[in-house]
C-alpha positions in Angstrom: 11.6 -2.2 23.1 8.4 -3.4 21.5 7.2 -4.2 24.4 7.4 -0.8 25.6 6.3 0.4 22.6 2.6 -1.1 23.1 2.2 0.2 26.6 0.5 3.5 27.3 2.7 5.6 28.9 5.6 5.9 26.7 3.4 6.7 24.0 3.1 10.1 25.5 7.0 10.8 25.5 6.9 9.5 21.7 4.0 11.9 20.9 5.9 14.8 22.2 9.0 13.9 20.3 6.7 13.5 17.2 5.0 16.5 17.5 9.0 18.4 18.1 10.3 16.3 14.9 7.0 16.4 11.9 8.2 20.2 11.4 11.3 18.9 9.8 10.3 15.7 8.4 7.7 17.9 6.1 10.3 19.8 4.9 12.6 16.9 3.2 10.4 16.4 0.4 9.9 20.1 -0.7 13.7 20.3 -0.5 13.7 17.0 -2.8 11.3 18.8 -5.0 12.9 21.7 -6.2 15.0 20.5 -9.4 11.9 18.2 -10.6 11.3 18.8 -14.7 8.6 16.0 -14.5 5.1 16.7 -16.3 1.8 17.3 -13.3 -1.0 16.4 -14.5 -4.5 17.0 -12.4 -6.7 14.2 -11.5 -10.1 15.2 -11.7 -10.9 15.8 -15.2 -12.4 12.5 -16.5 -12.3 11.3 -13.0 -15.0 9.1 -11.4 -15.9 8.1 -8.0 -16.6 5.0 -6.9 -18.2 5.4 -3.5 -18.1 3.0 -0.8 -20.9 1.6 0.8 -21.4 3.5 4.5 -20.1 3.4 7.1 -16.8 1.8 5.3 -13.8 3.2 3.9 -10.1 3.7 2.7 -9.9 1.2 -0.4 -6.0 1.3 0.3 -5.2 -1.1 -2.3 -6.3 -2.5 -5.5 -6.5 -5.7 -7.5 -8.2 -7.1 -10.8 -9.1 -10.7 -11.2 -7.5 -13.1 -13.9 -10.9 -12.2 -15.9 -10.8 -8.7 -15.6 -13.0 -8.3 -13.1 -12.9 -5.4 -10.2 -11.2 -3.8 -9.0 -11.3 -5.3 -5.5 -9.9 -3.6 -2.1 -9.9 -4.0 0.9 -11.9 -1.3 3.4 -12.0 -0.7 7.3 -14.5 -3.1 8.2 -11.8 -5.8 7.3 -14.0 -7.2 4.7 -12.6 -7.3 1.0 -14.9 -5.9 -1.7 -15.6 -5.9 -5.2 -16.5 -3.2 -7.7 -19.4 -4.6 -10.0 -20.3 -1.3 -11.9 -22.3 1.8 -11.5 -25.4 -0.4 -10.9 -24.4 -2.7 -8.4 -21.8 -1.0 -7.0 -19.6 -2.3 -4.4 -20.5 -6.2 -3.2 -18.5 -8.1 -0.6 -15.9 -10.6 -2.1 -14.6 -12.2 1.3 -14.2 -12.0 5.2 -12.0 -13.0 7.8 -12.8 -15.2 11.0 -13.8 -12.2 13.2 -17.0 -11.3 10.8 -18.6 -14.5 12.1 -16.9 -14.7 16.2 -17.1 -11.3 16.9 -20.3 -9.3 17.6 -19.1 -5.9 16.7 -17.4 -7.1 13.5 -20.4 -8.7 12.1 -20.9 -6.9 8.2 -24.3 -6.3 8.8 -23.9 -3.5 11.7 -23.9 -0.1 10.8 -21.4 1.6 12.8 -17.2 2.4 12.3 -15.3 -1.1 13.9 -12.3 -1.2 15.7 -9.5 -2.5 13.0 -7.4 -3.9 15.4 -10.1 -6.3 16.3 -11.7 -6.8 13.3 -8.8 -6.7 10.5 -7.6 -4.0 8.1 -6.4 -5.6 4.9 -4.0 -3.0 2.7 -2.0 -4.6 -0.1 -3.7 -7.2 -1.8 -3.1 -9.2 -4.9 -4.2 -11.7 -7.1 -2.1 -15.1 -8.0 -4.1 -14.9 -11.8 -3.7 -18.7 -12.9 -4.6 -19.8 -9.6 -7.2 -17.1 -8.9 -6.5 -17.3 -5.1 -6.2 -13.6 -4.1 -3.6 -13.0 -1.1 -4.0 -10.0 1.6 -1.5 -8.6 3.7 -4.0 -8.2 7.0 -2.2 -5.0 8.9 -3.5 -7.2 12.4 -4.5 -10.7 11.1 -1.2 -11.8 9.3 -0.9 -12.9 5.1 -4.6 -14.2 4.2 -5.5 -16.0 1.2 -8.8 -16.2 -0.4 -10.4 -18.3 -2.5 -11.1 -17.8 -6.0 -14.8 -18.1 -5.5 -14.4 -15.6 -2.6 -15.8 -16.1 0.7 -13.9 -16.7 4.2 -9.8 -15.6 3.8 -8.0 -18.3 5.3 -4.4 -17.1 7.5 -1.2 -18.3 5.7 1.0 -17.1 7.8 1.3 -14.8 11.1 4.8 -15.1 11.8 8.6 -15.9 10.1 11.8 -16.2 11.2 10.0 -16.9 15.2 9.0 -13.3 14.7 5.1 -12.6 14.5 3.9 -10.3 11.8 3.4 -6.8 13.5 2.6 -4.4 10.5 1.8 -6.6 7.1 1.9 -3.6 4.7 2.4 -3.9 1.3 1.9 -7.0 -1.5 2.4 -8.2 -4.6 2.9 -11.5 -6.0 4.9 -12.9 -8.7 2.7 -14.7 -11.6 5.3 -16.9 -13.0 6.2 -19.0 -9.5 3.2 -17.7 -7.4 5.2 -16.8 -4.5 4.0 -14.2 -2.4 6.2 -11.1 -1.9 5.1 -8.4 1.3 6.6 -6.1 4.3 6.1 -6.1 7.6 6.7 -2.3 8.4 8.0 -2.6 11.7 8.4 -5.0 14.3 7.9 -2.3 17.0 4.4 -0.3 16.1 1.4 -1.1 14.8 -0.5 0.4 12.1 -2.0 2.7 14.5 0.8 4.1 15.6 2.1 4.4 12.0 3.3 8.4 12.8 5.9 6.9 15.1 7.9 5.0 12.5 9.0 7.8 10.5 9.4 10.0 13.8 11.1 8.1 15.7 13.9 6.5 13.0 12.2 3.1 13.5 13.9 0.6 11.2 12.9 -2.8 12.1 10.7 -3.7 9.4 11.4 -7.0 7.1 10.6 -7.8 3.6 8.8 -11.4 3.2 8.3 -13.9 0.9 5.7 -16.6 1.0 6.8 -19.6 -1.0 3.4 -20.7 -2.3 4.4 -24.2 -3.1 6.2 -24.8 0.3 3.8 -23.0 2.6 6.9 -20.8 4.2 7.7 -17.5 4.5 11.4 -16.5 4.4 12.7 -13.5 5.6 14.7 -11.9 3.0 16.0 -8.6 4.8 15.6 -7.8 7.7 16.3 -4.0 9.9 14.7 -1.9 7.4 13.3 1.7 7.7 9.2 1.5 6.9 9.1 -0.8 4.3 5.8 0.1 2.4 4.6 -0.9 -1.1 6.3 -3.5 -2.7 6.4 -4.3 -6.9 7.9 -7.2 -8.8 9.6 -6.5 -12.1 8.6 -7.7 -15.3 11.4 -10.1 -15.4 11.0 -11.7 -11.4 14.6 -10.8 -10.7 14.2 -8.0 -8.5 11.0 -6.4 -6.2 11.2 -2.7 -6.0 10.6 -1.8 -2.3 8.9 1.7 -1.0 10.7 2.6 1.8 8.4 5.7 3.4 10.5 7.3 6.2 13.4 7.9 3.7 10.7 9.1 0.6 12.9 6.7 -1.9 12.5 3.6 -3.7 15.0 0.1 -3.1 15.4 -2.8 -5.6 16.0 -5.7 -4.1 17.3 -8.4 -5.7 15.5 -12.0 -5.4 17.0 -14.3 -8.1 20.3 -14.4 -10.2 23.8 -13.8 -9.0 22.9 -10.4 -7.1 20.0 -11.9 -5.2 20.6 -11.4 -1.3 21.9 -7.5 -2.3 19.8 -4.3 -2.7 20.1 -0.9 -4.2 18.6 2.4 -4.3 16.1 3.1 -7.0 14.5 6.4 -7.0 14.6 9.4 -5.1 10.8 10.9 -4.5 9.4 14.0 -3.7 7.0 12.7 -0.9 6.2 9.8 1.3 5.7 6.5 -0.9 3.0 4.3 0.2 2.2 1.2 -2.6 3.8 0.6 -5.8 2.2 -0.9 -8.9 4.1 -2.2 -12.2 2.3 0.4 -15.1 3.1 -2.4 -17.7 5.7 -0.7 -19.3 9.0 -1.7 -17.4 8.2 1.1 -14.9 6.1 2.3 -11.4 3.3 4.3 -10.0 3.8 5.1 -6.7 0.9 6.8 -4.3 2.4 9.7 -2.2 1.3 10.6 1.3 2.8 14.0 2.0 4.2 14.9 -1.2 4.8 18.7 -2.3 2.9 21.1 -4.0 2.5 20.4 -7.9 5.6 20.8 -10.1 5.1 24.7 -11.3 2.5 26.0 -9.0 5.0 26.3 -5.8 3.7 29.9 -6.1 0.4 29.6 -5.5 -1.0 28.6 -1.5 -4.1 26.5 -3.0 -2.5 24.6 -5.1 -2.8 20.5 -4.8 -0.2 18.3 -3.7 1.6 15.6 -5.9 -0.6 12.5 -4.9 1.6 9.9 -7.2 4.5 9.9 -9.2 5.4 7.2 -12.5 8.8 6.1 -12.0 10.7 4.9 -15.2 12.8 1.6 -15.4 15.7 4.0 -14.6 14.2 5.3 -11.5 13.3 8.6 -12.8 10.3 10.3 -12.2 8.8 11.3 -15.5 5.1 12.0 -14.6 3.3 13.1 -11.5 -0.4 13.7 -10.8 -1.5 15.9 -8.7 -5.6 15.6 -6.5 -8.5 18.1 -5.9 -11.2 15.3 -4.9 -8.2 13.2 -3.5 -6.9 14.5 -0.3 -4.6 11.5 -0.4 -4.2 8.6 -2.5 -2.4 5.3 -1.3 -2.2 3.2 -4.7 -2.4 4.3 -8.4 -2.7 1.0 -10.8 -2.8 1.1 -14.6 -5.4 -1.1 -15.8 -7.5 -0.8 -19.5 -6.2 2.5 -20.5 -7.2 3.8 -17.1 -6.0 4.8 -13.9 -7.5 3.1 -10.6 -6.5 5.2 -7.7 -6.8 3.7 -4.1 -6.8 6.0 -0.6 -6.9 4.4 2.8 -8.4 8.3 3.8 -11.6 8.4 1.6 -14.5 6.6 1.3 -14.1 6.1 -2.4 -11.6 4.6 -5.0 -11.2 6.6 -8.4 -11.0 5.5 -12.4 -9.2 8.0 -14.2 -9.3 7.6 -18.0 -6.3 8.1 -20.0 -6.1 10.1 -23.1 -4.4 8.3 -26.0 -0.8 9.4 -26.3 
């Protein structure tokens, strides 16, 4: 079928059926919503914008440096950048191969590139004792850069005899270093992303690169949109975003349950990325999540952009965006939120107020 898939003219006969099905798969997370008792908070007071350098954008995911430093995310160029302050601004941090063999992804023109030539990099995450920073490349495969920054070399672009269609999602595990990510489906791209959750698709994989080994393993395999992925505090499990069915999976990696998986959470929206917020629990970005706990009655009203799951898998916060139409990561860093969105052309720092 992926074969199919990638030629033009069943696309239109997919189209059709996703234009017939969105109606209904809208609906599932209102229903979802209706019982939630979870605090909405809004995003914009104490928000500031960090603005991307034109023509770039969508800083899908972000990452901080073993110093601190950042946040860094990857935009639509392909090129991975780095937040430096007000002054500066945003710098680039690293490249891939096409910057320097292909004309029209060369950083220095001013014009939108094509990411399925030039690279899209979503999650991305930083190995802190090592200070390599790997990217999951939607096109180019799992890339790893260089502390110092500079050209991202290619791990990886296949496993199992499979070649990564979809990299996604990222994190990695600081005690071991291995690599954790998803491949979203083995049947569409990331351009065709719509089509997964219209059309049922569940052939996406969850991955680990073992860093020591320099081999990926396929750890499941058959899943519905695998999205964001998390490890937990204690490296036993990764907490899995699985969009198409708006819920959270743990998988389990190590101990006497690892090979087995569970559901997590039940969430009122699309999950994209998932961050640990340092406290045994998650922040997960929504794409497509309902109107903001309490203001159901009111048209204007915001959508929930991001939920905090607890350790239980229960959502106990939400946020909800005026100058985010969408926000694909939320990470909890220095008493601050850093919110990513692969939409805008800007990433966010929301300050928290002391509890």
């Amino acid at each position: 079928m992926a074969a199919h898939a990638r030629s033009l003219g069943p696309y239109y006969y997919y189209l059709v059926l996703l234009l017939v099905s969105l109606p209904l798969i809208l609906v599932l997370p209102v229903a979802a919503a209706a019982e939630s008792s979870y605090e909405t908070k809004s995003l914009d007071p104490g928000l500031v914008v960090m603005t991307l350098p034109e023509p770039v954008s969508g800083p899908e995911s972000l990452s901080f440096d073993g110093r601190g430093g950042g946040p860094y995310s990857g935009v639509s160029d392909g090129r991975i950048l780095r937040w430096e302050g007000g002054l500066r601004g945003w710098t680039e941090f690293a490249y891939n191969s096409k910057h320097k063999s292909v004309g029209i992804c060369a950083p220095g023109k001013k014009l939108v590139v094509p990411e399925s030539v030039c690279g899209r990099p979503l999650g991305l995450q930083f190995h802190r004792q090592s200070g390599d920073l790997y990217v999951a490349d939607a096109y180019l495969g799992l890339l790893r850069v260089p502390a110092r920054g500079g050209l991202a070399e290619v791990v990886a672009a296949e496993a199992g005899g499979v070649p990564f269609n979809f990299l996604n999602g990222l994190d990695v595990d600081q005690r071991t270093g291995d690599v954790y990510f998803t491949d979203s489906s083995t049947t569409f791209r990331r351009s065709a992303y719509q089509l997964v959750v219209a059309l049922g698709d569940a052939t996406g994989r969850l991955l680990r690169y073992d860093r020591r080994a320099r081999r990926v393993a396929v750890l499941h395999a058959e899943l519905s949109y695998p999205n964001g992925v998390a490890v937990s505090a204690d490296g036993t499990h990764v907490v899995v975003a699985h969009t198409a069915l708006c819920e959270l999976r743990r998988y389990w990696v190590r101990g006497a349950r690892a090979g087995t998986s569970e559901p997590f959470a039940e969430l009122p929206g699309y999950p994209d990325n998932v961050r640990a917020d340092g406290r045994g629990g998650y922040w997960v970005a929504l794409s497509g999540g309902v109107a903001a706990a309490g203001r159901a009655g009111d048209g204007a009203a915001p959508p929930t952009v991001a939920v905090r799951v607890s350790r239980e898998g229960n959502v106990t916060e939400a946020l909800d965006g005026f100058s985010f139409v969408s926000v694909s990561e939320v990470a909890e860093r220095g008493g601050a939120l850093w919110l990513g969105s692969v939409d805008t052309p800007y990433a966010g720092e929301l300050r928290r107020r002391a509890a």
